[in-house]
N, CA and C of each residue as an Amber inpcrd file, in Angstrom:
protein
   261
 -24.1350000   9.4100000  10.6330000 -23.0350000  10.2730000  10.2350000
 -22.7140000  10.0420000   8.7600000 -22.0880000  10.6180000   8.4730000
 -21.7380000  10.4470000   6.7930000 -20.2660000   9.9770000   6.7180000
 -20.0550000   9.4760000   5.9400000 -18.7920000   8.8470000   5.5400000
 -18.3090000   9.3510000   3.8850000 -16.7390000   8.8200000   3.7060000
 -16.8760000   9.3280000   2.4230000 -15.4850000   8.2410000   1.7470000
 -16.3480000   7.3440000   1.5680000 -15.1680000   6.2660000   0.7200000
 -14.8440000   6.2880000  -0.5430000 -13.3380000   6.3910000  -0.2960000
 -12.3110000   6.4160000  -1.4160000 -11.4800000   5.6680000  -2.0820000
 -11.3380000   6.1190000  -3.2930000 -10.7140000   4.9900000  -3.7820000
  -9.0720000   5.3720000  -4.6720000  -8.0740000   4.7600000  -4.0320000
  -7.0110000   5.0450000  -5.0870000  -6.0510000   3.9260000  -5.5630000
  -5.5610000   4.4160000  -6.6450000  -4.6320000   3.4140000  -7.5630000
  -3.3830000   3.4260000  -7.1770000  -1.9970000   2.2590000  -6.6510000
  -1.1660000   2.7500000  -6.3560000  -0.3320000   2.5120000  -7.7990000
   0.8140000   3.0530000  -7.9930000   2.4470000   2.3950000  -8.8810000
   1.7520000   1.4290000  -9.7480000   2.5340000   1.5550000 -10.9840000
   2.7070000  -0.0290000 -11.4880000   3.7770000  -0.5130000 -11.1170000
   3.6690000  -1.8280000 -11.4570000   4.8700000  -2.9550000 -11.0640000
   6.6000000  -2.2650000 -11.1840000   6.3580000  -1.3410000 -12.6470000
   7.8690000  -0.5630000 -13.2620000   7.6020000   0.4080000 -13.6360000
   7.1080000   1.7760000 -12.7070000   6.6900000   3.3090000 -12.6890000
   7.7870000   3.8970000 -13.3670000   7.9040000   4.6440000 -14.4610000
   8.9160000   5.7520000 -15.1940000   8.5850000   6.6440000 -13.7410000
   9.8610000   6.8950000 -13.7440000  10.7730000   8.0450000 -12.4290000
   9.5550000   9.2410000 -12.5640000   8.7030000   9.9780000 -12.2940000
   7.8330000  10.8950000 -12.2500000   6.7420000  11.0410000 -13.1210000
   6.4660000   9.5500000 -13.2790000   4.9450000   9.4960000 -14.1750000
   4.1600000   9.1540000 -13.1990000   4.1380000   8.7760000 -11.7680000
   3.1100000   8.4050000 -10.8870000   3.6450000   8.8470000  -9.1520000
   2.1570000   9.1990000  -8.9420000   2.1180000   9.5170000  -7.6270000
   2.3370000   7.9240000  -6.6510000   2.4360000   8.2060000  -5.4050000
   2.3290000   6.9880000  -5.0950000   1.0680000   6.3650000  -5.0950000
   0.0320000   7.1360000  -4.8450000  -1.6670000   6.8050000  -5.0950000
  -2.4490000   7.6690000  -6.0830000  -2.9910000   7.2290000  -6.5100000
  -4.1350000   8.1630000  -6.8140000  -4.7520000   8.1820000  -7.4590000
  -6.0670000   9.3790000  -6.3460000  -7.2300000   9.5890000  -5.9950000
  -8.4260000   8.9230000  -7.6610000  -9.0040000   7.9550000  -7.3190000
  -9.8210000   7.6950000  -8.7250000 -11.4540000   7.9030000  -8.6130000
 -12.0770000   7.6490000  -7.5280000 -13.1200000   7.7150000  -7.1850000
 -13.7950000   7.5930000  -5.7200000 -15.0440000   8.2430000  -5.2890000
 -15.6180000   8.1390000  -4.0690000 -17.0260000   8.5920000  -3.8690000
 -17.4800000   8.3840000  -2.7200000 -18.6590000   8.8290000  -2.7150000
 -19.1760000   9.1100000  -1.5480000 -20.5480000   9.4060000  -1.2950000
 -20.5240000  10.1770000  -0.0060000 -21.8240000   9.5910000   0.7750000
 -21.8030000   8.6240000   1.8720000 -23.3520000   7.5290000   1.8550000
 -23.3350000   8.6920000   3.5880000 -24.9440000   7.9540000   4.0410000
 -25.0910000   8.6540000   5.4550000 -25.6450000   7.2940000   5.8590000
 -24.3890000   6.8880000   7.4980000 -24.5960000   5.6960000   7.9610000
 -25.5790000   6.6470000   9.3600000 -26.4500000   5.0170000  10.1100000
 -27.0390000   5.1910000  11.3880000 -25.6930000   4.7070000  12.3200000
 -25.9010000   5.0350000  13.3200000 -25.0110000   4.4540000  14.8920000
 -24.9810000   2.6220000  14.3090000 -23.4500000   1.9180000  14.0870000
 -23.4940000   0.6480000  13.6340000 -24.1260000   0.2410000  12.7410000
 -24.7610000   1.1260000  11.8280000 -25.0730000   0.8620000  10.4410000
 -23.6270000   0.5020000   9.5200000 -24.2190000  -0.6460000   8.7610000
 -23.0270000  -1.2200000   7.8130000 -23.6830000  -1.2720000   6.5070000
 -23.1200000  -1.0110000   5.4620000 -23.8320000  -0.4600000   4.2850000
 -22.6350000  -1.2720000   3.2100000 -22.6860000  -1.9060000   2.0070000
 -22.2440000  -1.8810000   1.1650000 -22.1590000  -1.0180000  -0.3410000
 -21.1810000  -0.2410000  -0.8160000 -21.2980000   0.4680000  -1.4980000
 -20.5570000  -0.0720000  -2.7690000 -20.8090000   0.0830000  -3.7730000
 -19.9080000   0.0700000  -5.2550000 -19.5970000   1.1590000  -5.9930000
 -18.4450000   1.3820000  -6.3900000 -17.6630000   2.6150000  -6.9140000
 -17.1550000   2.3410000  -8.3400000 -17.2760000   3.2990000  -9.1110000
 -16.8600000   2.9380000 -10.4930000 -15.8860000   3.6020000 -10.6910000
 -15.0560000   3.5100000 -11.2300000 -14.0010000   4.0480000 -11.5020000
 -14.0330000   4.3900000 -13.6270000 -14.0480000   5.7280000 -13.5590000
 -14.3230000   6.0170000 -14.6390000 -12.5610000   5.7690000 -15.9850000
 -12.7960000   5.1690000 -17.3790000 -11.5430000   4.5950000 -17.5610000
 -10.6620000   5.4050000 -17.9770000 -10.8710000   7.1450000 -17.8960000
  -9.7610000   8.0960000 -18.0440000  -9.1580000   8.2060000 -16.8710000
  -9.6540000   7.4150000 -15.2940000  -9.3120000   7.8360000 -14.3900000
  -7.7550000   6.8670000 -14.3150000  -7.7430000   5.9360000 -15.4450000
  -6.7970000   5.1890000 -15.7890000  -5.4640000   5.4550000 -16.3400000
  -5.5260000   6.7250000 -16.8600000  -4.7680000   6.6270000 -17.4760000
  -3.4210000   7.8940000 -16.6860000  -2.5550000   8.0840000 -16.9960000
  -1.5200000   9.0030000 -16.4500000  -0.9610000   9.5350000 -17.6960000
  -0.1700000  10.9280000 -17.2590000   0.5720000  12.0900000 -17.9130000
   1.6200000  11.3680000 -18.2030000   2.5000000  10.9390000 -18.9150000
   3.8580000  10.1230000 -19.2700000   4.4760000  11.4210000 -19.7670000
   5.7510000  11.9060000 -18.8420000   6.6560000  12.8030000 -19.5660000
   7.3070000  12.5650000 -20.4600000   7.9310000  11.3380000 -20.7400000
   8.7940000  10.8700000 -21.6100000   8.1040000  10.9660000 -23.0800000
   6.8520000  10.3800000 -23.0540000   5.8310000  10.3220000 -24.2870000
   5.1250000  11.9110000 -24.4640000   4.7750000  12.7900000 -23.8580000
   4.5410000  13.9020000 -23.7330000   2.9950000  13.3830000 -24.5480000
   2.3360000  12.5230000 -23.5500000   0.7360000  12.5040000 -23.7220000
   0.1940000  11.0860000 -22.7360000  -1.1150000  11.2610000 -22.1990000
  -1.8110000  10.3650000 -21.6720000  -1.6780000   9.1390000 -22.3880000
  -0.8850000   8.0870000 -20.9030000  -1.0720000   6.9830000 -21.5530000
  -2.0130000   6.0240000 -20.3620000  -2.3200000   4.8100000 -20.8210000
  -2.9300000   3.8710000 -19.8450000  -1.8020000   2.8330000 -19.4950000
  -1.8860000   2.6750000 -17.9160000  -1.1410000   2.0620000 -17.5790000
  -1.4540000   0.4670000 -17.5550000  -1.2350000  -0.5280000 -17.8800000
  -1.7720000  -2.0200000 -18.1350000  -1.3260000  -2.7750000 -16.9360000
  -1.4490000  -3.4960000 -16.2010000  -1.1040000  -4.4780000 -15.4110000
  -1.3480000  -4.5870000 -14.5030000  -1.0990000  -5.0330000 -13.3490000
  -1.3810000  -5.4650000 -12.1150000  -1.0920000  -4.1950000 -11.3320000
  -2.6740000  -3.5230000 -10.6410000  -1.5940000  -2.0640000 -10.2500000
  -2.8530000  -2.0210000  -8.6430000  -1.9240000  -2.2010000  -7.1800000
  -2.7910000  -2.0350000  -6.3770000  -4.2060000  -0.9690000  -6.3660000
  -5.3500000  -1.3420000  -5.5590000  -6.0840000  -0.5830000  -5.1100000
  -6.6430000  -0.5440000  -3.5140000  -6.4820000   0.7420000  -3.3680000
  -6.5910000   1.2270000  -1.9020000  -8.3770000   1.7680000  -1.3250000
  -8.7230000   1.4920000  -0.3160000  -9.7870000   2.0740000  -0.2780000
  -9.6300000   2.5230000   1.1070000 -10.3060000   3.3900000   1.6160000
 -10.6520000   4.1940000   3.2780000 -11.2140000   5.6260000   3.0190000
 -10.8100000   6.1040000   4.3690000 -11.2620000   7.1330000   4.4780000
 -11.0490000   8.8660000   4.1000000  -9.5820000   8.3360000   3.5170000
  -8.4320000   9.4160000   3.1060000  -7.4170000   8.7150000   2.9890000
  -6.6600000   9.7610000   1.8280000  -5.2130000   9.3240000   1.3070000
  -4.0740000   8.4060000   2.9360000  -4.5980000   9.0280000   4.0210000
  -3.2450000   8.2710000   4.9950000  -4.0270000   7.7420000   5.8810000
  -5.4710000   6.7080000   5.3110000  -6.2140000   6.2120000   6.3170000
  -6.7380000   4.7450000   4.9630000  -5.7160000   3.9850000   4.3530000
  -6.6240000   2.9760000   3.2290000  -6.0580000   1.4990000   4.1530000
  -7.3640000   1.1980000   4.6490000  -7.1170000  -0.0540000   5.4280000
  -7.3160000  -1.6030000   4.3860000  -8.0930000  -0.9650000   3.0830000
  -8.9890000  -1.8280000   2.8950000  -7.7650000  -1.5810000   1.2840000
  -7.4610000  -3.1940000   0.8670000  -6.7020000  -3.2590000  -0.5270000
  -6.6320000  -4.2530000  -0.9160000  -6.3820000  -4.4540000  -2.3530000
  -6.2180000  -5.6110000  -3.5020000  -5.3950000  -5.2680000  -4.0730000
  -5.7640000  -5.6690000  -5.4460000  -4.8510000  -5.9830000  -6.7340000
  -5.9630000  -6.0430000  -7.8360000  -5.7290000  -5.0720000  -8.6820000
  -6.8290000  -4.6220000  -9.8580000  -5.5600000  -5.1150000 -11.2110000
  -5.9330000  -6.0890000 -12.4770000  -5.2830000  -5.8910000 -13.5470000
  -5.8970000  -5.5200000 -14.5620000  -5.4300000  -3.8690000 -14.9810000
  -5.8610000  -3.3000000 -16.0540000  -5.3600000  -3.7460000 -17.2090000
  -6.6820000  -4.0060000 -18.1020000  -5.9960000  -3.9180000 -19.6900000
  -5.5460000  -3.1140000 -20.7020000
């Protein structure tokens, strides 16, 4: 069957009031497993996928710090998470 793992960014630590979603969507991809096939995959996350719309600044900024990452199958299915610190 095919699968399709995703990857998203949550909040920083101190989100400006409508500069961030609660996740989001940065990268994924699309593998074809057998019946109990287990596969390891690596995902890159490209570094504009970094950055967010800042209303206040009225331009793309990058967000720096300690900012979760989610992985599964869809936005209301991420079983799988860390802690990514961007520079």
């Amino acid at each position: 069957s095919d699968e399709v793992p995703q990857v998203y960014l949550g909040q920083p630590a101190n989100p400006q009031p409508g500069d961030f979603a609660v996740h989001t969507f940065v990268a994924y991809d699309r593998i074809h497993l057998a019946a109990g096939e287990a596969k390891q995959v690596t995902l890159a996350v490209p570094e504009h996928r970094l950055e967010f719309w800042s209303n206040s600044a009225g331009k793309w900024l990058k967000a720096t710090g300690p900012r979760p990452v989610l992985v599964g199958r869809s936005s209301r299915d991420l079983p799988l998470t860390t802690t990514a610190t961007i520079q």
